[in-house]
C-alpha positions in Angstrom: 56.2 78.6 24.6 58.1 77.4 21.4 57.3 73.8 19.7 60.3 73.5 18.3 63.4 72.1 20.3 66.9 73.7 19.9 69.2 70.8 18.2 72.9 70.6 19.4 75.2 69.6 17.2 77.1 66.7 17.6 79.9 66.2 19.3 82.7 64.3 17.0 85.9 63.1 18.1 88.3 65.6 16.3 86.4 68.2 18.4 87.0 66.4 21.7 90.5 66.1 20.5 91.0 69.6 20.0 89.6 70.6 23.3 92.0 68.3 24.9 95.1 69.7 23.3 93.7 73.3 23.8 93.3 71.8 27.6 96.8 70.7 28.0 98.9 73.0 29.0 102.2 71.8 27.4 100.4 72.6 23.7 99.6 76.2 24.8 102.9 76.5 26.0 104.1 74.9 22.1 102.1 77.4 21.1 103.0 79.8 22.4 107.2 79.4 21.9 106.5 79.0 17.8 109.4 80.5 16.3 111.3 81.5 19.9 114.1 78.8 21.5 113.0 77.2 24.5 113.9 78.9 27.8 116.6 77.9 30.1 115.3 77.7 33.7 116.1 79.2 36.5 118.8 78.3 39.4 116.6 77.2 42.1 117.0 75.1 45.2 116.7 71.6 44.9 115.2 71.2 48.9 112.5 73.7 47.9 111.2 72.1 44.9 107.6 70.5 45.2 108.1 67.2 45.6 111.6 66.8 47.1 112.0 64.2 49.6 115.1 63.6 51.6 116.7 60.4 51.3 116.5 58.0 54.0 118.8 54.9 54.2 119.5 51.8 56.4 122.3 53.8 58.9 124.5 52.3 61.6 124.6 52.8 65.0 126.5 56.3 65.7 129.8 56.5 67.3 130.9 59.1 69.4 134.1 61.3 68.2 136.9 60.4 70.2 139.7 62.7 70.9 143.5 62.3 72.7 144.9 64.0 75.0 147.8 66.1 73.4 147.2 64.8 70.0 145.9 66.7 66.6 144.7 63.7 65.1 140.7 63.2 66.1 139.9 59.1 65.4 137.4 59.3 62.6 138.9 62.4 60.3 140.1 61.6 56.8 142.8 64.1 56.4 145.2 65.6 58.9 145.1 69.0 57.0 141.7 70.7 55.8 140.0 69.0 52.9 139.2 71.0 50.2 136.5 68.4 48.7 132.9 68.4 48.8 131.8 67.2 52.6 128.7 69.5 53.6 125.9 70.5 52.5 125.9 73.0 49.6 129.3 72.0 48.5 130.1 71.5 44.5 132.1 68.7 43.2 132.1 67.2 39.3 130.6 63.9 38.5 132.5 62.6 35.8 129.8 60.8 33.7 131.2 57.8 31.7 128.1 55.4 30.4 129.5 52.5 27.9 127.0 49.5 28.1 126.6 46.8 25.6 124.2 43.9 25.7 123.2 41.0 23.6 120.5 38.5 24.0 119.1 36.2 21.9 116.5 33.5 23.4 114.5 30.9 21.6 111.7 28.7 22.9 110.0 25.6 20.5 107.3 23.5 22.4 104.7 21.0 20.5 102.4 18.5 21.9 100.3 15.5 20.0 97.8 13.9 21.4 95.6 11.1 20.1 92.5 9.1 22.0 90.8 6.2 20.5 87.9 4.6 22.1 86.4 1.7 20.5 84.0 -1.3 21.2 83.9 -4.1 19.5 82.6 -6.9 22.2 81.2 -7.0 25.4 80.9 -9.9 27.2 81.3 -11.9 24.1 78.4 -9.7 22.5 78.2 -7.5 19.4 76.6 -3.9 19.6 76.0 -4.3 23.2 72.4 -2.5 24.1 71.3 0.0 26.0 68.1 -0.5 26.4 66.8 -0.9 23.2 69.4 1.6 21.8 72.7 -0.2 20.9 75.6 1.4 21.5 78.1 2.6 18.3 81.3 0.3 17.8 83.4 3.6 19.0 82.6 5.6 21.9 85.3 8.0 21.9 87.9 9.1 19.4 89.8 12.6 19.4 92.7 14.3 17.9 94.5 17.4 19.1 97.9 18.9 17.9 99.6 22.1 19.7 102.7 23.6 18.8 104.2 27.3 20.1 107.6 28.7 18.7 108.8 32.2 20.1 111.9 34.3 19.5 113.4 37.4 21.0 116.8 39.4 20.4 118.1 42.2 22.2 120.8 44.1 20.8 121.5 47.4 22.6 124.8 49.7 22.5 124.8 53.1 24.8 127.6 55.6 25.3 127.5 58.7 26.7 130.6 60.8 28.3 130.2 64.4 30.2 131.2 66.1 33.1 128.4 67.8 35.8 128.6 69.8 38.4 126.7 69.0 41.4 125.2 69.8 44.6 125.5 68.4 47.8 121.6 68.2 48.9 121.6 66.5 52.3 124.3 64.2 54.4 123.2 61.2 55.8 123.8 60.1 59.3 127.1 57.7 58.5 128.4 60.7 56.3 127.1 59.6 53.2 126.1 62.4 50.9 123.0 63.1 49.0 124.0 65.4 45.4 122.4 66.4 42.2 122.8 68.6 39.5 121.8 69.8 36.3 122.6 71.0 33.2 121.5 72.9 30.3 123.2 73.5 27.1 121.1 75.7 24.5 122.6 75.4 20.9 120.1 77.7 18.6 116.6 76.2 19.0 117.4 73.0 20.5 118.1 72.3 24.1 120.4 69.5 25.9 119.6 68.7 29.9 121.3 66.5 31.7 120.3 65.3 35.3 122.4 63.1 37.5 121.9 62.1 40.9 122.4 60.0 43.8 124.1 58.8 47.1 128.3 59.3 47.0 130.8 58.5 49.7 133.2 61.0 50.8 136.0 58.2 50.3 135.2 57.3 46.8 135.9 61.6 46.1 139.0 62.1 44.7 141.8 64.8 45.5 140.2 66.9 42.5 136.9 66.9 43.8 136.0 64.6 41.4 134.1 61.0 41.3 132.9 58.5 38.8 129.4 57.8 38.0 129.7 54.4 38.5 130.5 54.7 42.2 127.3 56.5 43.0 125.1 54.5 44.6 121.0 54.8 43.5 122.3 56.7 40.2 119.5 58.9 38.7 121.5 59.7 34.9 119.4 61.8 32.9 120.4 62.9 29.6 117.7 63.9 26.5 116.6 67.5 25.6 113.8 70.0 23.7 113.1 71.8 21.1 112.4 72.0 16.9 114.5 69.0 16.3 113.4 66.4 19.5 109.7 67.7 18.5 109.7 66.8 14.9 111.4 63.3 16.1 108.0 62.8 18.3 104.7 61.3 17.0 101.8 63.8 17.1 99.1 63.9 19.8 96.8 62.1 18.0 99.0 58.9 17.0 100.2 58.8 20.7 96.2 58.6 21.6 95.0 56.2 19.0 98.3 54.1 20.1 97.0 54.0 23.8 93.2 53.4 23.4 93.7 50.9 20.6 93.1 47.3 21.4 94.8 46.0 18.1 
């Protein structure tokens, strides 16, 4: 049996580092695109994507559909000819995506406080230095001094536009006819790639004769719009900044 113990190196912290980012899948996958432009995805069904949930809303109660005797008009329909616009599921119709927000705070908040206490004896009951015992007591008993003062300041200046068109999906129809879309887009210009995701909860009213509607009358909006590649990559911090940022106290 051998005396001498097998030593193990130690373990620094660039060598856990790099077993983390060899861990994560998203840097082998980095890896493993060097020098190739990123890959559009495939057309898939939104239902069958892991972790789709169908939307469930506060509904009123449903009314029967009502028809008259000798009539073509049904109480309830929109239209009397067929409409041509999105109403069931799996239909298309173009969100028209027009984002132009602008907002402008500035809040300021001063506070200060002085306080001063001053105890002080100078007779008791007609008497000097009153004793304690055999201890007398010090002329002042009490004297303190405390000054506070907080002054904060925040501005907010923020500007967003952004104008498209997308194509989407009706995804599910909720019982008082609202619909359920989404969509999503890809644009691949050389090695850099645009997506744009928008989603949400339209009415059939708000749907114009072109099939169309704003993005502003979309109720529970999901608007999505950034992208991937050489250019969004060199604009991010590295793996190791993003860490130190996160596990540093200061």
């Amino acid at each position: 049996m051998s005396k001498f113990k097998t030593m193990r190196p130690p373990v620094t912290l660039a060598a856990l580092v790099a077993a983390g980012l060899l861990a994560d899948c998203s840097a082998m996958d980095r890896l493993k695109n060097i020098g190739e432009q990123p890959a559009l995805s495939s057309i898939e069904n939104p239902v069958a994507q892991p972790g789709y949930k169908p939307v469930q809303m506060p509904m009123p109660t449903p009314q029967p559909a009502t028809y008259n005797p000798n009539s073509l008009w049904r109480n309830g329909s929109r239209a009397f000819f067929k409409d041509q616009r999105a109403h069931q599921v799996g239909d298309i119709l173009t969100v028209t995506v027009n984002i132009n927000d602008t907002a402008q705070f500035a809040n300021e908040t001063q506070r200060s406080r002085d306080n001063k206490s001053d105890a002080t004896i100078t007779n008791f009951f007609a008497k000097k230095a009153f004793p304690l015992g055999n201890v007398p007591l010090p002329g002042t008993l009490l004297n303190t001094d405390s000054t506070a003062s907080s002054d904060g300041k925040g501005s907010v200046n923020r500007t967003e536009a952004l104008t498209t068109n997308v194509a989407a999906v009706v995804t599910q129809i909720l019982p008082n006819g609202n619909m359920v879309v989404e969509g999503k887009q890809e644009i691949r210009v050389n090695f850099e790639m645009r997506e744009l995701i928008v989603a949400g909860i339209v009415r059939p009213e708000d749907i114009q004769s072109d099939n169309t509607i704003d993005s502003h009358k979309i109720a529970e909006a999901r608007i999505a719009y950034g992208g991937k590649g050489q250019i969004t990559d060199v604009q991010q911090e590295r793996y190791g900044q993003q860490i130190t940022d996160i596990i540093l106290p200061f």
